[in-house]
Structures are given as structure tokens and as C-alpha cells.
C-alpha positions as CSV (number, residue, x, y, z in Angstrom):
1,X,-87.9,-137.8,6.7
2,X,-85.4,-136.3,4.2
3,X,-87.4,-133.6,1.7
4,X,-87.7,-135.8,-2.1
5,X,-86.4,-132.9,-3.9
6,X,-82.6,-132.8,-1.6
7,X,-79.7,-132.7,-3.6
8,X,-76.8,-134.8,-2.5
9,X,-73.5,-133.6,-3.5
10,X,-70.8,-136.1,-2.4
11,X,-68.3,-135.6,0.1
12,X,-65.3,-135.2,-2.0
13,X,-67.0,-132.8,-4.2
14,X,-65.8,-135.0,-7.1
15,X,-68.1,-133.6,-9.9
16,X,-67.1,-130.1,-9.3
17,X,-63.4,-130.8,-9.3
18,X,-64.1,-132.9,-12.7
19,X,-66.1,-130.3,-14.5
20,X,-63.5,-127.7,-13.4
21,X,-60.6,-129.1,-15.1
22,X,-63.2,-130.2,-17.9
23,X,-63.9,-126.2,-18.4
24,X,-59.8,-126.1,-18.7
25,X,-59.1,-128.6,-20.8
26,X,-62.2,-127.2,-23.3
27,X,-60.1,-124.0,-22.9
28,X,-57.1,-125.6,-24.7
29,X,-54.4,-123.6,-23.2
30,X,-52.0,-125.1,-25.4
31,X,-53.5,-123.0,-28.2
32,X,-53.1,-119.5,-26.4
33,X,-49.6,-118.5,-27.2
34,X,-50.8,-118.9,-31.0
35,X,-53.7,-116.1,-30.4
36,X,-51.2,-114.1,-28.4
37,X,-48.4,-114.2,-30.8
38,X,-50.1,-111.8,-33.6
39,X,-51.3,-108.9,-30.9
40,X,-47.9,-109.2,-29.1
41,X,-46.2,-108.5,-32.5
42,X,-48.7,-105.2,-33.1
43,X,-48.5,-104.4,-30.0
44,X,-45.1,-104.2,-29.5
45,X,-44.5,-102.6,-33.2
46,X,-46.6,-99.6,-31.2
47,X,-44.6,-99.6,-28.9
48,X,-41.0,-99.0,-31.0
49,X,-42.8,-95.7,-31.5
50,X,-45.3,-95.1,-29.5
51,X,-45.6,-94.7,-25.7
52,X,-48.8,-97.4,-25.0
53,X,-50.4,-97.1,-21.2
54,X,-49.8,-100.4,-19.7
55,X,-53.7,-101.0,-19.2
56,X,-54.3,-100.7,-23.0
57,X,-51.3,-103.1,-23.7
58,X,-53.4,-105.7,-20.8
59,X,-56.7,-105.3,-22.1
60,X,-55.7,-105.6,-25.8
61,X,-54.4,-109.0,-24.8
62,X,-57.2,-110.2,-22.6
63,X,-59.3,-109.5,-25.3
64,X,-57.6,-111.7,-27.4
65,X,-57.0,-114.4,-25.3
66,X,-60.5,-114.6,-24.3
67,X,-61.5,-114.2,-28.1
68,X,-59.4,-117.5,-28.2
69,X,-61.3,-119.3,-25.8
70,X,-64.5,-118.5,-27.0
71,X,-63.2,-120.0,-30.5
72,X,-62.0,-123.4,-29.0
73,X,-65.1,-123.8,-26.9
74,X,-67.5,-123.2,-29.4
75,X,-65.4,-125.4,-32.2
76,X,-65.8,-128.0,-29.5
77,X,-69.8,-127.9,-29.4
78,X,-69.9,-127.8,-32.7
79,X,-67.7,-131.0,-33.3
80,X,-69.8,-132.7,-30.6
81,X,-73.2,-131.9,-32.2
82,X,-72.1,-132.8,-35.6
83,X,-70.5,-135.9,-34.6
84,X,-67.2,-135.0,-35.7
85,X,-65.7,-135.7,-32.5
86,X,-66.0,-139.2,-32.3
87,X,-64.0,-142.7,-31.6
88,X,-61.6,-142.0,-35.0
89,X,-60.6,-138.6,-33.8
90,X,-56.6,-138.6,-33.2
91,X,-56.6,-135.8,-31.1
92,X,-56.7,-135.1,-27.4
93,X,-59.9,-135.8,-25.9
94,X,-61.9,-132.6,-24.1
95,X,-64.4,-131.5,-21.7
96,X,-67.8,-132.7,-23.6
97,X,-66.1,-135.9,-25.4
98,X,-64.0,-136.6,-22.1
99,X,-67.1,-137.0,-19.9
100,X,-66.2,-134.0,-17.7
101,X,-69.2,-131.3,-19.2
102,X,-72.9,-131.8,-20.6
103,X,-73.8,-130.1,-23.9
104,X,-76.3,-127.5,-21.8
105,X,-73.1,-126.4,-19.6
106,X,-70.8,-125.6,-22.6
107,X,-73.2,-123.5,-23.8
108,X,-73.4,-121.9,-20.6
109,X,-69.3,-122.0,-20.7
110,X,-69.7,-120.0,-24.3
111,X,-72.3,-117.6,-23.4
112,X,-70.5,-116.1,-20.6
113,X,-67.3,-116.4,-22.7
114,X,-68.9,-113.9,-25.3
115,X,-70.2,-111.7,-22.8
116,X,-66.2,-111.9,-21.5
117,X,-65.4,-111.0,-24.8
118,X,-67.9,-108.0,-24.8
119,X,-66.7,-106.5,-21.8
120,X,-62.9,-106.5,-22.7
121,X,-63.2,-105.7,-25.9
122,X,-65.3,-101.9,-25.1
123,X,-63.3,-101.8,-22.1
124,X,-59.9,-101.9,-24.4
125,X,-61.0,-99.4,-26.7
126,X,-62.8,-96.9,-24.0
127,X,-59.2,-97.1,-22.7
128,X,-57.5,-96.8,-25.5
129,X,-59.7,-94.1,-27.5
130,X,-60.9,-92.6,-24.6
131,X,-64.7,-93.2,-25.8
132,X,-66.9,-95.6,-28.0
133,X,-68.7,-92.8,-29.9
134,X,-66.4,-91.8,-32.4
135,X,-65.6,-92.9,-35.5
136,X,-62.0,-95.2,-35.0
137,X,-63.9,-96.6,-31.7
138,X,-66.6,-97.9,-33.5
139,X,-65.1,-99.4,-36.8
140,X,-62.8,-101.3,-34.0
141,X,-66.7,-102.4,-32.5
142,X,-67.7,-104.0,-35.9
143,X,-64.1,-105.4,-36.0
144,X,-65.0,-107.1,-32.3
145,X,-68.3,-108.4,-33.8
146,X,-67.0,-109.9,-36.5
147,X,-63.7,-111.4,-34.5
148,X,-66.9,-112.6,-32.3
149,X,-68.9,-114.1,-34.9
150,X,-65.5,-116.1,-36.8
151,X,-64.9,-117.3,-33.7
152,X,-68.3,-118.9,-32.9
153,X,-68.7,-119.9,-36.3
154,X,-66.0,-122.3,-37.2
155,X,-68.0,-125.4,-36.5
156,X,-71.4,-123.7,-35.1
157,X,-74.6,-122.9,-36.7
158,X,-76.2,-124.0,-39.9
159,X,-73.2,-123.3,-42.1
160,X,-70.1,-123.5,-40.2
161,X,-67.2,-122.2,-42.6
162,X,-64.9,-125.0,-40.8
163,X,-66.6,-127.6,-42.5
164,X,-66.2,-126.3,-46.1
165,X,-62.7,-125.8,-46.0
166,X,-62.8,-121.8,-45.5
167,X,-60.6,-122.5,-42.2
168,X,-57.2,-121.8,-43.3
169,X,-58.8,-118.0,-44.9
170,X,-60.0,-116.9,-41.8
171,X,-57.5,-118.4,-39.7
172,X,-55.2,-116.3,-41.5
173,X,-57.6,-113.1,-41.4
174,X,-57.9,-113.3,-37.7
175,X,-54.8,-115.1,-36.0
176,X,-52.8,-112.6,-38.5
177,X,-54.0,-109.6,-40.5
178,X,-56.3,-108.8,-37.8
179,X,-54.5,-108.7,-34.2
180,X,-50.5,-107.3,-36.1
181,X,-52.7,-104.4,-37.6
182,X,-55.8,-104.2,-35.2
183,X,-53.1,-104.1,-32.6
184,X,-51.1,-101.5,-33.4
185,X,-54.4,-99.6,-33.9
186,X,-55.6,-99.7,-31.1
187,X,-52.3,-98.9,-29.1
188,X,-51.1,-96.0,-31.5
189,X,-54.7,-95.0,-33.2
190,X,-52.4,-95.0,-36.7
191,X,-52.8,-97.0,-39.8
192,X,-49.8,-98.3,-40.9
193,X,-50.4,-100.6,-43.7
194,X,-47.0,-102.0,-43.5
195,X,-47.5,-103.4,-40.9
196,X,-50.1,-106.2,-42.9
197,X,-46.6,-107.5,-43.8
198,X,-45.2,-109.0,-40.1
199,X,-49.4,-109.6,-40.5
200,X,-49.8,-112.0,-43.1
201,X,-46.4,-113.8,-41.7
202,X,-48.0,-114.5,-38.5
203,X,-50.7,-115.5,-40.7
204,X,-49.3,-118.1,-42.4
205,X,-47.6,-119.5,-39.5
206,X,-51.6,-119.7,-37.9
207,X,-52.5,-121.4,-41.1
208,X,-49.6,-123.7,-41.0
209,X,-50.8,-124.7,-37.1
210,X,-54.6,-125.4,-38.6
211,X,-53.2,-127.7,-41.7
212,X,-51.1,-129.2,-39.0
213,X,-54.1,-130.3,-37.1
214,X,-56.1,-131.5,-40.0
215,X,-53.2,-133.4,-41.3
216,X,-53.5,-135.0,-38.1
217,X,-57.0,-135.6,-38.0
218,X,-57.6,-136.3,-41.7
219,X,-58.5,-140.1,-41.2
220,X,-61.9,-139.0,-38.7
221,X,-62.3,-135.7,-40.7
222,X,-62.7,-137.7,-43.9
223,X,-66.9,-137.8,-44.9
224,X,-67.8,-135.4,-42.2
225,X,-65.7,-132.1,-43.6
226,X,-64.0,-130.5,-46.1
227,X,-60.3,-129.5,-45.4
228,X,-57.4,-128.7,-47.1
229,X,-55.5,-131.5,-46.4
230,X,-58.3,-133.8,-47.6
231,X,-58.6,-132.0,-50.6
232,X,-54.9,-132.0,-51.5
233,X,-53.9,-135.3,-50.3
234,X,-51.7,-135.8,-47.5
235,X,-48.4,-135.4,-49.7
236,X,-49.7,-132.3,-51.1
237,X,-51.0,-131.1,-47.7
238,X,-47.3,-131.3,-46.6
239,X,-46.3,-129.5,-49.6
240,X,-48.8,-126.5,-48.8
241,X,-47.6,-126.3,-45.5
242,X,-43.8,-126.1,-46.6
243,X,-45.2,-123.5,-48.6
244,X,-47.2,-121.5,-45.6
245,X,-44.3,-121.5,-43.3
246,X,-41.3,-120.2,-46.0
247,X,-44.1,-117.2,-47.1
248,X,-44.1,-116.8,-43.6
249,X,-40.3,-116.3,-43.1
250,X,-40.2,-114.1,-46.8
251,X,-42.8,-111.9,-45.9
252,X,-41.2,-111.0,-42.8
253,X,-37.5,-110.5,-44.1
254,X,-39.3,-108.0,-46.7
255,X,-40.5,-106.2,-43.9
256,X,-37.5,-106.1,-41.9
257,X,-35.6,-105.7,-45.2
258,X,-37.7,-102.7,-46.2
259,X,-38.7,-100.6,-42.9
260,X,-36.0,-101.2,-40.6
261,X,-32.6,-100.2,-39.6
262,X,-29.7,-102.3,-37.9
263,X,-29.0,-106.3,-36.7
264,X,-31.8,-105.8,-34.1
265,X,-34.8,-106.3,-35.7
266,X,-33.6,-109.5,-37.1
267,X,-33.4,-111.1,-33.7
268,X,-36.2,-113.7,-34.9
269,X,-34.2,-115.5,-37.2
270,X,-32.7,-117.5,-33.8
271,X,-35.7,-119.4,-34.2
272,X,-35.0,-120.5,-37.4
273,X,-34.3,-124.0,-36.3
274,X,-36.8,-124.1,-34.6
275,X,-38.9,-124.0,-37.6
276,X,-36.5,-126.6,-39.7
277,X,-37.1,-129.2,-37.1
278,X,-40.6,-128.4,-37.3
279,X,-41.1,-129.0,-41.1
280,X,-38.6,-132.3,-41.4
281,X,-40.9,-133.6,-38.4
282,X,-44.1,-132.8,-40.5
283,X,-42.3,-134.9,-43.5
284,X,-41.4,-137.8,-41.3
285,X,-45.0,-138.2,-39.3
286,X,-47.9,-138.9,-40.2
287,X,-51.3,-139.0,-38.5
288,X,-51.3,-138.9,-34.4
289,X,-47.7,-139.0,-34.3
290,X,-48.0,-135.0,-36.0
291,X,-49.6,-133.9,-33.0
292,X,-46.4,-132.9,-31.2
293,X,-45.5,-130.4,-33.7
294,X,-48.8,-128.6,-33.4
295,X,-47.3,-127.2,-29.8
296,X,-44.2,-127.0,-31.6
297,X,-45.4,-124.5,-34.4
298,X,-47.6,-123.0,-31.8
299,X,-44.5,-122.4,-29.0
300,X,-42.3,-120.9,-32.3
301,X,-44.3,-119.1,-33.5
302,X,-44.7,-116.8,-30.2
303,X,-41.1,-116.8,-29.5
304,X,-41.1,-115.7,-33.3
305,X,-43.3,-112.6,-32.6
306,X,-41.5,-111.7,-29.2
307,X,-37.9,-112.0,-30.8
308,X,-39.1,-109.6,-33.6
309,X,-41.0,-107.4,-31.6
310,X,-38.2,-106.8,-29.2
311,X,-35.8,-106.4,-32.0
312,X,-38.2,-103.7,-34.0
313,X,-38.4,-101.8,-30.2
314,X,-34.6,-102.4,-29.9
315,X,-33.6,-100.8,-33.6
């Protein structure tokens, strides 16, 4: 007689293989290069004067990119349980809202994400600083907390900031300010406030990648959270964005203008049509037909920070 509490798992181990690629899409890979662009930038603005150990250079960008996943995970759960994520939604659909996770296993997922984030992040700075009891070591801790909080926090918890249209300021905090300047921190333990310039540029571009999304999703947005798009109007919204992308480009020909030397460093501007054909697609689309040039802004905006890194290194 077969025992009342045996599990059957099926043959084809079919559910595991669905909640695996569940777990990947609720990663949203697609929005990696964007968390990578700003520490690539610092990193390699280090690096043009600085001689970084390769493992500070890897952990600095685990770090990151697992600070990333964290975010779209937990922005995930919280869409789900507010019921933001729903039948209007013009997105892509992921693991929870695609049938492939329960809400008890992304929690799981985010838990072991953060305890990811933990361990890269002290193993970065040990690396980098040598030790986590001094003073730069642990100012760069609270920065970690706080990167770890944002990122939880968009749509999570009893007052997600996502929801009352404080998005776009800490999108350009942490996809910009943060990982240009906290990057070139950590790899060559100097302050360098310039460097908030190439900063807020990768900032606005971040921005400009969130105000494309909520353009997008404005229609299931509308009565369940405050954005700027829905605050401005759609018109507007594309005005705003016009806006975030040419303060991008300005802040960081000032920079190159004002602290560099030579053609090199102005190797970004091949990606300047990129960036054209991005906003006359933003003028000509409207709801799920902007969703291609969220990749596009995304894809840019990394070959942006690798052109310009290599030409700062290059100078």
C-alpha cells in the first residue's frame, strides 16, 4: 500500500523546469545592463587613474547586479499583492502573474536575494578596504542598507515610495549618483565629487527608462498609483522625458568639457543616434507599442557608459 503522505513529482519534472525559468523571468534580465551601466562608468573612471584588483572590479559588479534582482523581484510581489499587476497591465507577464511561482516562493526567491546582496556587498568592501571596521568601510555598510531597503521598497511594505510617485527620485539616486560615485569609491577609496556629474547623466537616462515604462503602463497604473506620467499627462510625460535624456547628454559634455583632455573621452557621442531614434520612437508610440524602446534606452544607455568609460581610460 503506497504511504498517504508520498509525494508524486511527475516524470518530466515539468514543475521544476516551469518554476525555474519562472525565477528568470522574475529576474528581468533585460533590466541588468541598466544597473550595470552606472558602476561600469565609476568603475572604469577608477580605473583611468587608479590600478583596481580585478576581484574588487567583480564583486563591485555582482553587488550590483544582484542589488538589481532583488529590486525587480520584490517590485513584482508588491505589484501582485496590491493588485496592480492585473488583466490591463501592458507589459510582459512574469513569474507570479505568469503562473510559474506562488506568492510564499517569491518571498523565498527575495529573502535569499538579500542575504546574496549581504554577502557581496561585505565581501566587496573587505576586498576593497581590506576590513569592515573602519570608518570608509562602514559609511559604504549604511550605503548597502539603504541601496537594500530602496530596493525592496519600491512597491513593498505599507508605504511603498513607487506608488506615490517618488520613483523617478530614487531611481535617479540609486541607478546614478550612487553606483558613478559609490563606484569609484570603492575601487579608488577617493572622493571625487566630479564625478556626481557622469552621475546624475546616468541618472537621468535611469529616470528616462522608468517614465518610459510608466508611459507604457499608464492605462492599468491609472487609480492604483501615482506616477509621473499620470500626473503630467501623456503629452507632457513625453515632454519630461525629452527633457531627462538632453540633461543627460549636457551634463556629461560638461564633464568631458571641464575634466578631460583629447577626442577620446568623447567616444560616447557614437551613440548619439542611438538616442535620437529612441526619443522620435517615444513621440510616435503610445502605450504597449513603447515597450521596445525600454530595451532600447536600457541597451544605450550601457554602450553609453562603456564608450565613455573607455574613452576617460583612453585620454
Amino acid at each position: 500500500m503506497r504511504p498517504v503522505f508520498c509525494l508524486e513529482v511527475p516524470a518530466d519534472n515539468t514543475y521544476k523546469k516551469m518554476t525555474t525559468k519562472a525565477v528568470i523571468r522574475s529576474m528581468r534580465l533585460r533590466t541588468l545592463p541598466l544597473s550595470t551601466a552606472g558602476i561600469v562608468l565609476g568603475i572604469m573612471l577608477a580605473c583611468a587613474e587608479h590600478s583596481v584588483p580585478w576581484y574588487v572590479i567583480l564583486l563591485t559588479i555582482l553587488t550590483t547586479v544582484s542589488l538589481q534582482i532583488l529590486s525587480n523581484m520584490s517590485n513584482e510581489l508588491g505589484d501582485w499583492l496590491s493588485g496592480v499587476d492585473g488583466n490591463g497591465r501592458e507589459g510582459p507577464k512574469y513569474g507570479i502573474e505568469g503562473g510559474g511561482l506562488t506568492e510564499d516562493e517569491m518571498r523565498s526567491c527575495i529573502r535569499i536575494t538579500m542575504l546574496v546582496c549581504m554577502i557581496l556587498g561585505l565581501g566587496m568592501i573587505r576586498a576593497s578596504f581590506g576590513t569592515i571596521l573602519r570608518i570608509e568601510s562602514e559609511c559604504l555598510v549604511v550605503l548597502g542598507a539603504a541601496a537594500i531597503w530602496a530596493a525592496m521598497h519600491y512597491t513593498l511594505g505599507k508605504k511603498p515610495y513607487g506608488y506615490r510617485g517618488l520613483g523617478d527620485v530614487f531611481v535617479f539616486i540609486f541607478f546614478g549618483l550612487v553606483p558613478v560615485a559609490g563606484g569609484f569609491f570603492v575601487c579608488s577609496h577617493q572622493v571625487d565629487l566630479s564625478t556626481l556629474l557622469p552621475g546624475a547623466a546616468i541618472g537621468l537616462f535611469s529616470v528616462g527608462v522608468l517614465n518610459v515604462n510608466n508611459m507604457r503602463d499608464m492605462k492599468s497604473d491609472a487609480g492604483t498609483r501615482i506616477t509621473v506620467p499620470l500626473k503630467l499627462g501623456e503629452r507632457r510625460a513625453k515632454i519630461y522625458h525629452t527633457i531627462l535624456i538632453c540633461g543627460g547628454w549636457c551634463l556629461m559634455l560638461l564633464y568631458t568639457i571641464l575634466f578631460t583632455k583629447g577626442w577620446q573621452p568623447y567616444l560616447y557621442m557614437l551613440t548619439l543616434p542611438l538616442y535620437i531614434k529612441h526619443l522620435i520612437g517615444i513621440w510616435k508610440r503610445s502605450g504597449r507599442e513603447l515597450d521596445p524602446m525600454l530595451p532600447m534606452l536600457v541597451i544605450s544607455t550601457l554602450i553609453f557608459a562603456l564608450l565613455a568609460g573607455t574613452g576617460f581610460i583612453l585620454q
